[in-house]
C-alpha positions in Angstrom: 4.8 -28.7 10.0 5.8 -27.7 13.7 8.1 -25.4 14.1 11.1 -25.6 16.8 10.0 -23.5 19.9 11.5 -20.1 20.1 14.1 -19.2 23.4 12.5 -16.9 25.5 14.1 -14.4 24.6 13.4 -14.6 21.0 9.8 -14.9 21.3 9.7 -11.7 23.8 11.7 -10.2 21.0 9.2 -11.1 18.2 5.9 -9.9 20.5 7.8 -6.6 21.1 8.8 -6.0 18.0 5.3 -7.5 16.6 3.5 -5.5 19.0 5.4 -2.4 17.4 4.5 -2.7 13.9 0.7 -3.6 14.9 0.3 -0.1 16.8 1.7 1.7 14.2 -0.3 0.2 11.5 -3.5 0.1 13.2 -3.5 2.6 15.9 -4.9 3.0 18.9 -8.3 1.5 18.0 -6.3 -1.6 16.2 -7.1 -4.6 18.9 -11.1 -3.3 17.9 -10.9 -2.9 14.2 -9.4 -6.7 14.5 -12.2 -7.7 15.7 -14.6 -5.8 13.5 -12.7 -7.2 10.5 -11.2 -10.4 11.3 -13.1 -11.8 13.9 -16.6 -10.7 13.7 -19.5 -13.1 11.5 -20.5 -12.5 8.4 -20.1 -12.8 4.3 -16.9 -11.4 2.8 -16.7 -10.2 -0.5 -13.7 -12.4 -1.2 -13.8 -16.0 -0.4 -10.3 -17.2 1.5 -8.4 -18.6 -1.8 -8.5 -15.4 -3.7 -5.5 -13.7 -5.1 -6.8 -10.3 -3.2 -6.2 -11.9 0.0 -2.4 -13.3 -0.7 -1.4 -9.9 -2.0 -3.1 -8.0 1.0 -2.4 -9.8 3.5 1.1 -9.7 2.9 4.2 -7.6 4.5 5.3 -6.9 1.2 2.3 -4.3 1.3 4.9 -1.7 3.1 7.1 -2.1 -0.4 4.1 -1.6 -2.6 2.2 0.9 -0.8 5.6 3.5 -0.1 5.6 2.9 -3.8 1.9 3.7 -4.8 2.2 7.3 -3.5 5.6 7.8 -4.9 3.6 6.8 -8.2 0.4 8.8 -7.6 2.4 11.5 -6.9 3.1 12.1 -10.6 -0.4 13.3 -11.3 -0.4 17.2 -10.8 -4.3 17.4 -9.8 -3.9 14.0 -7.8 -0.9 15.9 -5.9 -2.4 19.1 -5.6 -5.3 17.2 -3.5 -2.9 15.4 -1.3 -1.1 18.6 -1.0 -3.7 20.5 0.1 -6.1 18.4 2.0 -4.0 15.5 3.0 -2.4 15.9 7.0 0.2 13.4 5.7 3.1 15.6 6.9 1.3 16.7 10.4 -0.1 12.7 11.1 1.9 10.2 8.5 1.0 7.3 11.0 -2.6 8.7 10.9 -3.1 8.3 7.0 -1.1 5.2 7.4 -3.7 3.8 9.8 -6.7 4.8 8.1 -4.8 3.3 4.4 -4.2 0.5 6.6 -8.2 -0.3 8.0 -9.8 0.4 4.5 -7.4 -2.3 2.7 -8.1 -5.1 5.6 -11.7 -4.0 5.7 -12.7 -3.8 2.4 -10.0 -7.5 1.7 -11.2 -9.6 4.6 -14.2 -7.7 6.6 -17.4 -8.8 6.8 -19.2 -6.9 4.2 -21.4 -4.0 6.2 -17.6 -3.6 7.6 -16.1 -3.3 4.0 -19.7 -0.7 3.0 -19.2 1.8 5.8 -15.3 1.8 4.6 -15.8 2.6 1.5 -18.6 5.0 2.4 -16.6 6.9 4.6 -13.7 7.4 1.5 -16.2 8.7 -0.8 -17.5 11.1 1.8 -14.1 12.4 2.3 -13.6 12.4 -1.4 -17.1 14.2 -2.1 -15.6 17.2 0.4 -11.7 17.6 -1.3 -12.2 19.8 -4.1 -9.5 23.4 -5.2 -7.4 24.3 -7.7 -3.4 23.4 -8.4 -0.9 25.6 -8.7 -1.5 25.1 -13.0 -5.1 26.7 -12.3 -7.0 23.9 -13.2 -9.7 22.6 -10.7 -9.5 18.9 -9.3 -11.8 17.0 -7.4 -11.3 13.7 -5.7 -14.7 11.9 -6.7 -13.5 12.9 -9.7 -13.2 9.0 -11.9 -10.7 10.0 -14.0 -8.2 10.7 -10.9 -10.1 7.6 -8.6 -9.0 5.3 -11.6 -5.4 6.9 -11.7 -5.2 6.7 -7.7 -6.4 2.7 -8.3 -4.3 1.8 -10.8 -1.5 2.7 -9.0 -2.1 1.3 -5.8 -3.0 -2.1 -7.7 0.7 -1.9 -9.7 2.6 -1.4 -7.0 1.0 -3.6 -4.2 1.3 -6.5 -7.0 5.0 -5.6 -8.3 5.9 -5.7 -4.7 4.3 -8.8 -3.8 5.7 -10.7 -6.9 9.6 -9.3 -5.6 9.1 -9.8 -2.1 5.8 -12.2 -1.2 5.9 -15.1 0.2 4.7 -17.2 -3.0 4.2 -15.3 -6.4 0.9 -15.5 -8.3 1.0 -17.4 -11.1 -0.2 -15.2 -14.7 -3.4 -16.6 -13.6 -3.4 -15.2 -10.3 -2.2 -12.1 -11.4 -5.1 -11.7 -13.9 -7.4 -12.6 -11.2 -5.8 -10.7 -8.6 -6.6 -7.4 -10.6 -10.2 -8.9 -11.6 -10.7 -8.7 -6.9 -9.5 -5.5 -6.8 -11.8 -4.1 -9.9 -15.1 -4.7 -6.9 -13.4 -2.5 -4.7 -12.8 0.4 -8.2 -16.4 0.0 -8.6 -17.5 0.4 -4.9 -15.5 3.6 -5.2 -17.3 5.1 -8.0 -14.7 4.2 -10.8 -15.9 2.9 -14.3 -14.9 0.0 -15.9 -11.6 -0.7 -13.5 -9.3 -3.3 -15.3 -9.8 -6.6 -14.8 -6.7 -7.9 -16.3 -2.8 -7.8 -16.2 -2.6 -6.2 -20.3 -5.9 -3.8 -18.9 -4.2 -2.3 -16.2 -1.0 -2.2 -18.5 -3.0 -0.2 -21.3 -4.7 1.8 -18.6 -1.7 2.8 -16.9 -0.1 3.9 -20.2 -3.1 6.1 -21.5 -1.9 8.1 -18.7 1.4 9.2 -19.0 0.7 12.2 -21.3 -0.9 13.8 -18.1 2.1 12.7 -15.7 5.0 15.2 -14.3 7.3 16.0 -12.1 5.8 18.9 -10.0 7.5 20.6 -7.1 4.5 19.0 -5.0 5.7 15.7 -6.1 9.4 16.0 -5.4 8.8 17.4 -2.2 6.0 14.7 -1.3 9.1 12.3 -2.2 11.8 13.4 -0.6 9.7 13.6 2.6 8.5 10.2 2.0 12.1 8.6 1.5 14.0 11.1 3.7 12.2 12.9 6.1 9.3 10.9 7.4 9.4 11.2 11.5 10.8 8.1 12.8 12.0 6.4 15.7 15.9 5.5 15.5 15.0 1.8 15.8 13.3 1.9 12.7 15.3 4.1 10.2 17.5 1.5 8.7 14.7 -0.9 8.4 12.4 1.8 6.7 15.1 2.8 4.6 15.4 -0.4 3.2 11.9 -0.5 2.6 12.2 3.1 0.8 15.0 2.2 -1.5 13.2 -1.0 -2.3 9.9 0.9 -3.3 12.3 3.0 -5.5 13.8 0.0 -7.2 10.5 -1.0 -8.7 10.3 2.3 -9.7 9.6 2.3 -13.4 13.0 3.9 -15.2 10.8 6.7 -16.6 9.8 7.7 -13.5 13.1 8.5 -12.1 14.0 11.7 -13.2 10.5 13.2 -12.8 11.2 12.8 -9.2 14.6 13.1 -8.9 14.6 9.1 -8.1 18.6 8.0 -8.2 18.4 5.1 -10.7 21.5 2.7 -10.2 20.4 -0.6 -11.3 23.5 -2.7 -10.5 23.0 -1.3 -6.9 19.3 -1.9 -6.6 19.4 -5.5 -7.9 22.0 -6.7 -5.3 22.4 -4.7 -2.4 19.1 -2.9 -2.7 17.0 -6.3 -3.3 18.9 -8.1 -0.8 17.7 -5.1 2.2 14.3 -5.0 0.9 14.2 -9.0 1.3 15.4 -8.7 4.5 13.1 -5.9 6.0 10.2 -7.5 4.3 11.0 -10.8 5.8 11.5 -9.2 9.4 7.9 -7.9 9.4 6.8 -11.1 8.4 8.7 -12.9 11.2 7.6 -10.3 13.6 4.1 -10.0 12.9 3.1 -13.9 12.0 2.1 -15.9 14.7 4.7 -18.3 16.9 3.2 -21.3 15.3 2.2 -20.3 12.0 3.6 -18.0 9.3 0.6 -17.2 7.9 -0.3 -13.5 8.4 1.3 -9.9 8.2 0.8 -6.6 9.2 0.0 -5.9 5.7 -3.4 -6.5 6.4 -3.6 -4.2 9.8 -4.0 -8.0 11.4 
């Protein structure tokens, strides 16, 4: 299919607003981690028709990742770590960036590429250790939390790809989209990561007796939702984005982190926004003749 030839103006439009998104997703070192990842020769640990790769390399990501920490933020010890160790409040666009490179390294990177990833996230993990404001200790290398941390970044990059992607897995897919991801859990150091759709759902749920609200949380979200530093250009399009990371919220989530829950709202108006931010990163950040790629991947 050939697509009609955008007016100049347009197309300046898309490369500025494209160029944008790519700087803050990948940073100054973004054009050379393309190349590392994307361009350079070499075995991947996904071949190109694997779920992983649809789900990652898709602008839904910026749905599903905001999201995953609003999630992970229910863990106290999980919290307390971010909390403490995490510049996320000094450098968001940092830890944005470095998310960013270890998802398109580790889902399309050759694989020494995807190894020194992973080994540079369990060396940070090996060095983030204290104690939360309960008194008990946490660790990041800790499995227990990794597998927490993992099955919440897998639920809510795959709840927002199937409301906003471009093309929904199939129950198959799905399946086999948390069967990728599991390679990645194990890299990491977790045990036995699900590899289905009911797996992550029983996982998930074996953890809600050690789930709260905490101060740490609720502040983490209202910074995330309210308060991040951003340019005026970008507010209303990151607050769509926000308010549709809320509405996949599940409902028991909600109060926890002081989430408003207006389901009438976030099924029209909400859903409708998030569409349309979703689809403006996509526009922006696929090529002029193909709508193929996304800054979700950091491409």
């Amino acid at each position: 299919m050939v697509l009609p030839r955008l007016p100049v103006d347009a197309a300046e439009l898309r490369a500025r607003v494209g160029g944008e998104v790519f700087a803050r997703v990948s940073g100054p070192d973004g054009a050379r981690r393309r190349e590392q990842i994307f361009e350079a020769a070499g075995e991947r640990w996904f071949a190109e028709d694997r779920p992983i790769r649809r789900v990652h390399g898709d602008s839904a990501m910026f749905v599903g990742g905001l999201r995953a920490l609003l999630l992970q933020s229910l863990h106290p010890l999980a919290m307390a770590g971010v909390a403490a160790h995490s510049d996320f409040r000094a450098d968001p666009w940092g830890r944005l960036q470095r998310t960013s490179y270890f998802l398109a390294a580790t889902t399309f990177g050759p694989d020494d590429e995807a190894e020194r990833a992973v080994a540079r996230v369990r060396g940070v993990h090996r060095r983030v250790r204290g104690t939360a404001p309960d008194g008990r200790p946490y660790a990041a290398d800790d499995p227990h939390l990794l597998r927490w941390v993992h099955l919440a970044e897998i639920d809510s990059f795959l709840a927002a790809y199937q409301r906003y992607g471009s093309a929904p897995l199939t129950t198959a897919e799905q399946d086999g989209y948390v069967l990728d991801t599991g390679l990645v859990a194990e890299k990491l150091g977790i045990d036995d990561p699900p590899r289905t759709m009911a797996a992550l759902g029983e996982q998930l749920a074996a953890y809600r007796p050690e789930l709260a609200g905490t101060p740490q949380a609720r502040q983490a979200a209202r910074y995330l939702l309210v308060s991040a530093p951003l340019p005026l250009a970008a507010r209303a399009p990151y607050s769509a984005l926000a308010a549709a990371a809320v509405g996949l919220m599940p409902v028991w989530t909600r109060w926890p982190l002081r989430l408003p829950y207006l389901p009438v709202l976030e099924g029209t108006v909400g859903r409708l926004a998030g569409w349309g931010a979703v689809a403006g990163i996509r526009w922006a950040t696929s090529p002029a003749d193909s709508a193929g790629q996304s800054a979700g991947s950091a491409r």
